[in-house]
C-alpha positions in Angstrom: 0.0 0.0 0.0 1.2 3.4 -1.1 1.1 6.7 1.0 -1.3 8.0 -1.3 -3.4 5.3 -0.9 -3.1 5.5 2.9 -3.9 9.0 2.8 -7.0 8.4 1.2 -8.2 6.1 4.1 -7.6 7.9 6.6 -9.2 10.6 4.8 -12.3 8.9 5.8 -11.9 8.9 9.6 -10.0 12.7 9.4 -13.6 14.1 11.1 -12.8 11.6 13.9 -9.4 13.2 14.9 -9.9 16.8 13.9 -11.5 17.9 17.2 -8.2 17.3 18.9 -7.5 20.8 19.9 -3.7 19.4 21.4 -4.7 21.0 24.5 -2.5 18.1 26.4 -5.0 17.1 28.9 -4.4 13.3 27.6 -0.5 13.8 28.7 -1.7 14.0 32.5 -3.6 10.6 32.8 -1.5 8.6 29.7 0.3 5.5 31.6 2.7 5.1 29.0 3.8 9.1 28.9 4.3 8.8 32.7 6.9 6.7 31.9 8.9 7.7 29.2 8.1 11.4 28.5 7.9 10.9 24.8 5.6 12.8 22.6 4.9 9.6 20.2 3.3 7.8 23.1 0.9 10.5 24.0 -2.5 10.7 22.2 -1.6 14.2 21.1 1.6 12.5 19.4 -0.2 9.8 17.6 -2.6 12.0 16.4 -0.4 14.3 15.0 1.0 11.2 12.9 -2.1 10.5 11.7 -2.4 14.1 10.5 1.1 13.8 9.0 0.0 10.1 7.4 -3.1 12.2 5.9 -1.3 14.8 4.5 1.6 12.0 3.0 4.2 14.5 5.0 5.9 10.8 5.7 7.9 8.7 3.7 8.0 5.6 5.3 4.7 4.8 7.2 6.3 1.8 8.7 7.7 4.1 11.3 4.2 5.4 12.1 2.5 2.4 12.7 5.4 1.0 15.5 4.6 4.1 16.8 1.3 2.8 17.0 1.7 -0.4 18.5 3.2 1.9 21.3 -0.7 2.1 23.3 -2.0 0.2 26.1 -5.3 0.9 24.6 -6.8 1.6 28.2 -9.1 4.7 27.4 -7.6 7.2 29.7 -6.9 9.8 27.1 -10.4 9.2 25.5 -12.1 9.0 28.6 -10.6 12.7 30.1 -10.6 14.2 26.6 -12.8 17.7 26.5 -13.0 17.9 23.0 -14.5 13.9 23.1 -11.9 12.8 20.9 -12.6 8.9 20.6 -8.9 7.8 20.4 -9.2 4.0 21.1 -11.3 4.1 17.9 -9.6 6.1 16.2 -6.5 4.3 16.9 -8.1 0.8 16.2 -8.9 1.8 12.6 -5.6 4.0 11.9 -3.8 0.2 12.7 -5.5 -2.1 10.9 -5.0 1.1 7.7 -1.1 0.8 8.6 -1.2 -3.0 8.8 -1.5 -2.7 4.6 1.7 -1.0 4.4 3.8 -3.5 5.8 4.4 -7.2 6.5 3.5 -8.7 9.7 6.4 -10.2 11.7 6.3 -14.1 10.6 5.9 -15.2 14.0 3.4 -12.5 14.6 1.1 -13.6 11.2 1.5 -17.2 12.4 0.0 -16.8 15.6 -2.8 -14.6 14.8 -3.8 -15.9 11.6 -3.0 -20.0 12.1 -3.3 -20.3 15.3 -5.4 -17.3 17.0 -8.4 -17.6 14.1 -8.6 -21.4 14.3 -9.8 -22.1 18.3 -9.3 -25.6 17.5 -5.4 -25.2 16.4 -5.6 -22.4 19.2 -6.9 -24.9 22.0 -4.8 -27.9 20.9 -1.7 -26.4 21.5 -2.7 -24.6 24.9 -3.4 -28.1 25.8 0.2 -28.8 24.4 2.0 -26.2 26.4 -0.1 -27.4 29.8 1.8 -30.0 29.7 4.9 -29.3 28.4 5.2 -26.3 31.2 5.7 -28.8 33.5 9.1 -29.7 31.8 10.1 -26.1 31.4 9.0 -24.4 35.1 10.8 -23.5 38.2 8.2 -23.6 40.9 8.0 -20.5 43.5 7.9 -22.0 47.1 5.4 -19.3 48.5 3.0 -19.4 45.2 2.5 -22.9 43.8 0.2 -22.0 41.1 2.9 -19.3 39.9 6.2 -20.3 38.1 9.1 -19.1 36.3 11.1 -20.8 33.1 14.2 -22.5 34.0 16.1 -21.6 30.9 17.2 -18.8 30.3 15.7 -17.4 27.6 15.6 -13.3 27.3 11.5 -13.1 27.2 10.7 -15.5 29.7 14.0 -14.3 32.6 12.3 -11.3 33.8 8.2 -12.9 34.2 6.2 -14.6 36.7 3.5 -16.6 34.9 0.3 -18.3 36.0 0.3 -21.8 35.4 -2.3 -23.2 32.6 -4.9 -24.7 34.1 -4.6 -28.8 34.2 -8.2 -28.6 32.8 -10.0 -25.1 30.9 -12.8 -24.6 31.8 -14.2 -25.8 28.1 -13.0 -29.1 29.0 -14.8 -29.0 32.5 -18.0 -27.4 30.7 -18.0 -28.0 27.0 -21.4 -27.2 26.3 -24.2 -25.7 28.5 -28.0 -25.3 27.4 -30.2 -25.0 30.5 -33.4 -23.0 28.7 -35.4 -20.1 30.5 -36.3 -20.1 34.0 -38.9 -19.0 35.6 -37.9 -15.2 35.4 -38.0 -15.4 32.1 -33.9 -14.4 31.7 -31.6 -16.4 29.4 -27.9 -15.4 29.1 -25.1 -16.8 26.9 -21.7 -16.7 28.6 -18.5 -16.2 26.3 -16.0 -17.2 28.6 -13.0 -15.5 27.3 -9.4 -17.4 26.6 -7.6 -16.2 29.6 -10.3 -17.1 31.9 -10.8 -20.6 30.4 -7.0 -21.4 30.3 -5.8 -19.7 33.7 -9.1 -19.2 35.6 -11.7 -21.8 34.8 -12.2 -21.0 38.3 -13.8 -17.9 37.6 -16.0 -19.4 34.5 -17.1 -21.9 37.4 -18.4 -18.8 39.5 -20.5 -17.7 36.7 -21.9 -20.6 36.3 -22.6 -20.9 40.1 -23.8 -17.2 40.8 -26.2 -17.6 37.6 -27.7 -20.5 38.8 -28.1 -19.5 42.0 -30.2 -16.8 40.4 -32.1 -18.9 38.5 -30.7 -17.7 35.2 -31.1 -20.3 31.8 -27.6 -20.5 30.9 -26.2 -21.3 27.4 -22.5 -21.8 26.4 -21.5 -23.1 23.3 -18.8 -25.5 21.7 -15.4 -24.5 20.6 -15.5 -20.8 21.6 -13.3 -18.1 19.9 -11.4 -15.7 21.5 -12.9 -12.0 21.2 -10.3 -10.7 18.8 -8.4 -8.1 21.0 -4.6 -9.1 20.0 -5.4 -9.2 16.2 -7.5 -6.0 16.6 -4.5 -4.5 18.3 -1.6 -5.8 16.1 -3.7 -4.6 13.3 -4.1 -7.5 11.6 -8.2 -7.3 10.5 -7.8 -10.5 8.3 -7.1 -12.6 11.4 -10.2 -10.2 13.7 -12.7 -11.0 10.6 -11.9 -14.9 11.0 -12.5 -14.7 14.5 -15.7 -12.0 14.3 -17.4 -14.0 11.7 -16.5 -17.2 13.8 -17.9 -16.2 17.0 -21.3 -14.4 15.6 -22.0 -18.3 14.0 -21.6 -20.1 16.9 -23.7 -18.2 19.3 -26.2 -17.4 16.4 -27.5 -20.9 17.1 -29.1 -19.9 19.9 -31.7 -17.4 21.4 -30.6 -15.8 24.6 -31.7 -12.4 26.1 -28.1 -11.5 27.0 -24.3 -12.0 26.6 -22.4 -11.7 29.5 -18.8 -11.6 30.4 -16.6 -11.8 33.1 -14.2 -10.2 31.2 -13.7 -6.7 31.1 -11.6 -6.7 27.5 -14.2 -9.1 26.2 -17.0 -6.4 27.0 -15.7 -4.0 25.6 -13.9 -5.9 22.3 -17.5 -7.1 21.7 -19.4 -4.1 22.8 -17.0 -1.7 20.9 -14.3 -3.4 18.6 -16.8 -5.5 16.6 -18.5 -3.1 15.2 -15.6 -0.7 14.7 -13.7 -3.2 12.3 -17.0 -5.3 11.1 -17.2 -6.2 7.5 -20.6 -5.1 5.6 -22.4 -8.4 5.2 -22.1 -8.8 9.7 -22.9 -5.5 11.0 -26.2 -6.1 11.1 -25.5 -9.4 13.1 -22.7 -7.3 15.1 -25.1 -4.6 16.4 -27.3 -6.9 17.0 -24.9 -9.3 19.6 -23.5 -6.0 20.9 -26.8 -4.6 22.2 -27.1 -7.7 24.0 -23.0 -7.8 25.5 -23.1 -6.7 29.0 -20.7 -7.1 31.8 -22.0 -9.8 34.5 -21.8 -7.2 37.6 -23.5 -4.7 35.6 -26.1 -7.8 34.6 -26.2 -9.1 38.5 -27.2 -5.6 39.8 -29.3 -3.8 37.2 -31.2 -6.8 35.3 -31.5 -9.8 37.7 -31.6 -6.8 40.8 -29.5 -8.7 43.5 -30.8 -8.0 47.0 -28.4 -8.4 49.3 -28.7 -8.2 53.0 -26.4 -5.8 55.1 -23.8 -7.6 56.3 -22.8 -7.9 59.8 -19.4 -6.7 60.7 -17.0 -7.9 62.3 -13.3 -7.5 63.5 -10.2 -8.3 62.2 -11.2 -9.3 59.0 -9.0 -9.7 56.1 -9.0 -6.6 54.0 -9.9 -6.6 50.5 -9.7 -3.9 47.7 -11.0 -3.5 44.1 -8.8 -2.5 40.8 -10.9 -0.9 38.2 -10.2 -2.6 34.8 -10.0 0.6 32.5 -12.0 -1.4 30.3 -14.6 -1.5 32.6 -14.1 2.1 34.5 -13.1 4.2 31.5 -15.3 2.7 28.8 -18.4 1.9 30.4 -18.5 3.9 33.7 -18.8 0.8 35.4 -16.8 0.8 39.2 -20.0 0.8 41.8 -21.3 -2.7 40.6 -18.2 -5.0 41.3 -17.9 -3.1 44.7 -21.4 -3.7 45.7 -21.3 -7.4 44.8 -17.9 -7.8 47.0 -19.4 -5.9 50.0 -21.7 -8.5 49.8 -19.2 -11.1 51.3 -18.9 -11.0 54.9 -15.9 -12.3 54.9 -13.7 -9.5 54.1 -13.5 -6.1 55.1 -13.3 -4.0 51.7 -11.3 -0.7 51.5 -10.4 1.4 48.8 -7.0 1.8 47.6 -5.1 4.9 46.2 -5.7 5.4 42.3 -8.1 2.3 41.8 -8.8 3.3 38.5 -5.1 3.5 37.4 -3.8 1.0 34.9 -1.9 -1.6 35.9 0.3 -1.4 33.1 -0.5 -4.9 31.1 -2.4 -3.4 28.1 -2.4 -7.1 26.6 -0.3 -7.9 23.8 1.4 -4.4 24.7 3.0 -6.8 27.6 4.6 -9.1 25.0 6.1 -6.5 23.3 6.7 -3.8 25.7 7.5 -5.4 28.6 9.8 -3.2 30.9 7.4 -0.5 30.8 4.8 -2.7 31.6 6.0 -3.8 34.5 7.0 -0.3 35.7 3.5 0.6 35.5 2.8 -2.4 37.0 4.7 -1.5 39.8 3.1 1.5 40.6 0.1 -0.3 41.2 1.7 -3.0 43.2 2.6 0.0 45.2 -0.6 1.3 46.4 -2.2 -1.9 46.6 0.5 -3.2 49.3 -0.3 0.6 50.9 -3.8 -0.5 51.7 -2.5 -2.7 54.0 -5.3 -5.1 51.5 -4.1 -9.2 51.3 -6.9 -9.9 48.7 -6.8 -7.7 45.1 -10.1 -8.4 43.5 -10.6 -6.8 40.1 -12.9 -8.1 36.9 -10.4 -8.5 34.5 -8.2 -11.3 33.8 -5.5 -10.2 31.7 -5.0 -7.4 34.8 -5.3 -10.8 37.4 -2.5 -11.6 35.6 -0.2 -8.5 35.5 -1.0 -8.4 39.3 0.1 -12.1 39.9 3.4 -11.0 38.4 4.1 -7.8 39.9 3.1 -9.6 43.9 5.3 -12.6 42.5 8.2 -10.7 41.5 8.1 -8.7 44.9 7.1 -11.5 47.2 3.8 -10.4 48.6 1.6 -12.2 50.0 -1.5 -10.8 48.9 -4.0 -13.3 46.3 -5.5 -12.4 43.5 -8.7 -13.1 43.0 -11.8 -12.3 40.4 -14.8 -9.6 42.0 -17.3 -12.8 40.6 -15.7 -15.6 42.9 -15.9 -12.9 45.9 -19.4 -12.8 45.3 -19.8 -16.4 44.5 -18.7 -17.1 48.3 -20.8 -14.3 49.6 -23.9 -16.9 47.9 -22.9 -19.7 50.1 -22.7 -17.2 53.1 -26.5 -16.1 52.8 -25.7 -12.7 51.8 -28.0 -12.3 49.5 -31.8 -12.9 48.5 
């Protein structure tokens, strides 16, 4: 693809970005700025590339789009923007343009497109690397389910990792068709990859809490993941394989609702779909995402949880809350996961400094950028260990994850756990009605 013809597409979206006034607010809340005071990695900065890539002031647009890659993706910029600037969007579309321009990486086409787009190559070798971690790990004497690699290769020396589960959760539950109950409420759960491979745990919650509420339940076979790294790589051949898979296989059902546990999910599906939808799905597209909502959001405003108050008591274990900014930032949703954890009587909740900080793991930006991840990271480690909290809840795996590394790597002995299994336990406890 030429820079004329580059120029021409992003001619299309040029409304989208012209209300950016540069005024600067997005350097104050940007994550990635904080950390390495470059203009690039600012929303400012990339849009000013864009404008550059519009008016073909660049010769090689290669350059731009590494610049690119360079976002967490979290919505902070978008979400304190005055003008209203939608820059996830923007940025979304302005990647998959740049992708034309240059070759993927042949690693990086190989897992997205051969392996990422076909769950059942996808699942087969995560079944694969379950077992062969067990050759490759060096347990950690205070976590057992958290490892590090024994060799020393350069990308794995610096991590803590999560160990696969020995079963996902699609192996426990590979299918799941309960019908309506009697309220009437039917919900299709799309589990998510990280959650079925690291957290089945989690999935198993869902399943719990819904049925508890007498919510008719459906899963499906063979799940797809939402499309979030090839969205964010740029790479919209392998998103369309994996859009146009997913919309089939939960097309085969009716269901009132789709919920998530997944805070990346929610918004991939809610948002991302439809950004990066071919013609022939967007009426399916809209139609799925109208019915994508978030489970605490589902738990509290659709089903209406009553729960009790809860009596206190002393010396309880304190607990706190990370806001996923997929969740916080894109949706406005923070009160919901709190009111569900204040349901368990077994912790004593407290909020922690920043909540709604990132935590620095921005997905595949972890892969690639991994330092500053983790210095982000950090900072969140920080304030958590400040509240004095030995439980981090949060709603979002891929941040369990980042959180898991960060205590890991510093030795702390706080667990990490997901705001649905919290309120899963508060069930058993009679919390609620």
């Amino acid at each position: 693809m030429t820079i004329q013809e580059i120029a021409i597409l992003i001619e299309s979206i040029e409304k989208e970005f012209a209300e950016c006034v540069r005024c600067g607010m997005c350097q104050s809340v940007c994550p990635l700025y904080n950390q390495t005071r470059l203009e690039t990695d600012v929303a400012r900065g990339k849009l000013a590339i864009i404008e550059g890539l519009r008016k073909q002031l660049f010769d090689n647009p290669a350059i731009s789009a590494n610049y690119m890659q360079r976002c967490l993706l979290c919505g902070s910029c978008a979400e304190n923007c005055p003008a209203g600037v939608n820059t996830n969007e923007i940025f979304i579309k302005v990647k998959a343009v740049l992708n034309g321009c240059r070759q993927l990486p042949a690693w990086k086409k190989i897992l997205l497109r051969k392996i990422l787009a076909k769950p059942k190559v996808f699942n087969l070798l995560l079944s694969a690397a379950e077992k062969f971690q067990k050759i490759i790990i060096k347990n950690i004497k205070e976590s057992p389910e958290i490892f590090k690699v024994r060799a020393g290769i350069p990308f794995f020396k610096k991590r803590s990792f999560k160990k696969l589960a020995p079963q996902p959760f699609s192996k426990i539950v590979p299918y799941l068709n309960t019908g309506k109950k009697n309220n009437g409420l039917k919900a299709a759960f799309f589990t998510g990859c990280i959650i079925d491979r690291f957290f089945p745990n989690v999935a198993l919650s869902v399943i719990e809490v819904l049925k508890y509420h007498n919510i008719g339940i459906y899963i499906p076979k063979n799940q797809g993941c939402c499309g979030i790294p090839a969205a964010a790589a740029g790479d919209a051949e392998a998103f369309k394989k994996l859009l146009r898979y997913n919309i089939n296989i939960f097309a085969k059902e009716n269901f009132d609702y789709l919920i998530t546990a997944c805070a990346t999910c929610t918004s991939t599906i809610k948002k991302v779909w439809k950004i990066l939808s071919p013609d022939d799905l967007k009426e399916a597209v809209e139609d799925i995402s109208v019915k994508t909502i978030d489970i605490h959001q589902f738990l509290t405003e659709k089903v209406k949880v009553d729960i009790k108050p809860v009596k206190t008591k002393k010396n309880l274990p304190k607990i706190i809350y990370h806001d996923p900014c997929h969740l916080k930032k894109s949706f406005g949703i923070y009160k919901e996961p709190r009111k569900l954890i204040k349901a368990n009587s077994d912790y004593s909740f407290t909020e922690m400094e920043s909540p709604d900080s990132c935590c620095g793991m921005g997905g595949s930006f972890n892969l690639s950028f991994y330092d500053i991840s983790s210095d982000i990271g950090k900072i969140k480690r920080d304030n958590i260990v400040a509240s004095g909290a030995s439980v981090a809840a949060t709603a979002c795996p891929a941040c369990m994850l980042q959180l898991i590394d960060m205590f890991s790597k510093n030795k702390d002995n706080i667990k990490v756990k997901h705001s649905i299994e919290i309120y899963a336990e508060a069930l058993k406890n009679g919390a609620v009605e």
